[in-house]
N, C-alpha and C positions, 0 to 999 in steps of 0.2 A: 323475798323481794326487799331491797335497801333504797332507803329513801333519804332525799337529804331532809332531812328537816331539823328542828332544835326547841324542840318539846322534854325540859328538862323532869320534869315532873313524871312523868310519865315514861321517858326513856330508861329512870335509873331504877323502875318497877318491873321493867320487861323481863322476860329471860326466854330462850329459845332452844330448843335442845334438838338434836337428829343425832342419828344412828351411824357408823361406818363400819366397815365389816373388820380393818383393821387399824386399830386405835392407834398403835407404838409405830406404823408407817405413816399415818395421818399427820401424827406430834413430829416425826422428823421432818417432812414437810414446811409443816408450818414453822419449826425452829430453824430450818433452813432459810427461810425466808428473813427471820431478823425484824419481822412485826412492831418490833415494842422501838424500835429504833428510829423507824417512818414515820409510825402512827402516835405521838402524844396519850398518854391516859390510859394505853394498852396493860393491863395484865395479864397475865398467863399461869395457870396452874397444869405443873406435865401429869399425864397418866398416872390419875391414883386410883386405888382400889377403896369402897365404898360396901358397907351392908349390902345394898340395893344394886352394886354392880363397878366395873370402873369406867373413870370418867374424866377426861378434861376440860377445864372451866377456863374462858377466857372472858376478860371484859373490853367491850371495844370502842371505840373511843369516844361514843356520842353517850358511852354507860351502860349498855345496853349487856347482859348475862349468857353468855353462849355455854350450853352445858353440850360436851359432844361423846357420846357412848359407844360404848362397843357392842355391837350387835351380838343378840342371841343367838348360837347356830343349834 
């Protein structure tokens, strides 16, 4: 659920993570869309591989940490 709010303290401690069954379709999605262009303050990290699994990280523009994974199958 996204909320307008502007609780800076607190926004730039969050992080949010979910699962998609396909990572490298998800990232062209969203690169298609040109995010960081609209939105002020956007990062984006493309699909990397990690210890723990891979994963792309974006930040969004209120600060807030989105980790997005590829599911186990």
């Amino acid at each position: 659920m996204l909320h307008d709010i502007e609780v800076p303290e607190w926004q730039k401690n969050q992080m949010i993570t979910f699962e998609v069954d396909d990572l490298d379709g998800y990232w062209s999605e969203l690169e298609a869309k040109n995010l960081g262009a609209s939105f002020e303050g956007t990062k984006f990290r493309p699909p990397t591989d990690f210890p723990w699994g891979r994963e792309i990280h974006f930040i969004d523009p209120g600060g807030v940490c989105w980790h997005v994974r590829q599911s186990k199958k």
